[in-house]
Phi, psi and omega in degrees: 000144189261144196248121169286097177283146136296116162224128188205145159252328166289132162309338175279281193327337183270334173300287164332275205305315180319292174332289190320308188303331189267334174297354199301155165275322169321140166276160184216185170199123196270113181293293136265147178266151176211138192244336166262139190284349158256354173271328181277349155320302185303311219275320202254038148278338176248005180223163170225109163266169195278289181247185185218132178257107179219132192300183142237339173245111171271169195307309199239027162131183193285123173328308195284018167301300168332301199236059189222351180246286191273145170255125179245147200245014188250183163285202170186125146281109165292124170234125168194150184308341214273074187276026190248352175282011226264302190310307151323297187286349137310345172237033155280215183244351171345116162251338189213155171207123184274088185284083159000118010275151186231153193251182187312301204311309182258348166286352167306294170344294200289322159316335157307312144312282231273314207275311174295344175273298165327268193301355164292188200266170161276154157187150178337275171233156154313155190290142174276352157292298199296338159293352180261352180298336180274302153321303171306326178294295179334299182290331187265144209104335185264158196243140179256152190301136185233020164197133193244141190263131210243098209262190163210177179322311201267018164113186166327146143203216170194157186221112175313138181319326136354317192260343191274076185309318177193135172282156181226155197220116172210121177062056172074002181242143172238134165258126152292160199227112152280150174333353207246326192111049169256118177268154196201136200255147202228126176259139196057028200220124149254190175292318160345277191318311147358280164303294167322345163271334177213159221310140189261011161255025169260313173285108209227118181266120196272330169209184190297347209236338198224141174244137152216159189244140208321292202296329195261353175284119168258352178183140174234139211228130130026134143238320158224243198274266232242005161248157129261176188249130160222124160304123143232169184326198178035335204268091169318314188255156195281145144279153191226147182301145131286160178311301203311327205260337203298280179338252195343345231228304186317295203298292193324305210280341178234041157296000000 
């Protein structure tokens, strides 16, 4: 029987991935659901599951915390809003990476991949062409948001994605900033939700608080060890990596 870890933190998404697993014909066993990176710390110094389903930006930090602290010996399947952790995710135990939202169709796929590995021969990871080939399947095709409706007194109006240097997220309200340095309070959207509309290879969430877009970075600095500072247009003040974001942010910005 194949023993499953959960580690997702949205409640949908764990629901939804949970289904799919119990529609399976394989037998399986969900060991645990885990929304954090210290409960998935705790859990796998005393358990070994056979796989791993794993979100990557968590309640409390970046996933690959997990497993730069514990060594784990199973496969790990990535499910995340993200394509850009795909290298990261190569220098795990990575077989697959599920970009979000993802249907029945690929997630069948990637079981697949896994039931076909198991029974291969052994070896370490996957190939970095095939994650990246997986990623491309994912990615290609879906159609991302090019424009969001903005209201005020005087009714709607709207502003192309085009136009948009960096969204901001502060006490539960997300503002957009335009290329002019126009703030515009954007409604029914958190940041999360965001990202899943648009394209990550224009957008990038540099920390919990800020998404940017690629074309408005005008210049990026040092700020310490493990941050950076980025100008973007419009923008007076600098913005900054969290640690977790930094490498990636790096690799992103000069694709």
């Amino acid at each position: 029987m194949t023993k499953i870890l959960i580690i997702e933190d949205e409640i949908p998404a764990r629901k939804k991935l949970r289904r799919f697993i119990e529609e399976l014909e394989t037998p399986v066993h969900v060991m645990a659901e885990l929304d954090t990176v210290q409960a998935a710390v705790t859990f796998l110094k005393n358990h070994q599951p056979s796989l791993i389903f794993s979100d990557i930006e968590l309640l409390d930090g970046n996933a690959f915390e997990i497993y730069s602290e514990v060594q784990v010996a199973c496969p790990i399947i990535f499910t995340t809003a993200y394509d850009h952790f795909w290298m990261d995710a190569f220098d795990t135990n990575g077989i697959a990476y599920l970009l979000k939202p993802f249907s029945r169709e690929r997630f069948q796929k990637v079981w697949d991949k896994y039931i076909l590995l198991t029974k291969s021969p052994p070896q370490e990871k996957t190939s970095l062409d095939d994650l990246a080939h997986l990623i491309r399947q994912n990615v290609s095709g879906k159609q991302y948001r090019k424009r969001f409706g903005i209201s005020s007194p005087q009714g709607m109006y709207f502003l192309e994605t085009t136009e948009i240097a960096f969204f901001e997220a502060d006490e539960g309200m997300v503002s957009i900033h335009d290329r002019n340095g126009k703030r515009h309070l954007l409604s029914g959207f958190s940041l999360k939700e965001l990202e899943e509309q648009l394209n990550p290879e224009d957008f990038f969430r540099i920390n919990r608080s800020e998404l940017v877009h690629k074309i408005y970075v005008e210049n990026v600095q040092r700020y310490n060890k493990n941050i950076l500072a980025v100008k973007v247009t419009g923008c007076t003040d600098l913005l900054k990596t969290s640690q977790a974001t930094t490498a990636a942010f790096r690799d992103w910005v000069e694709r």
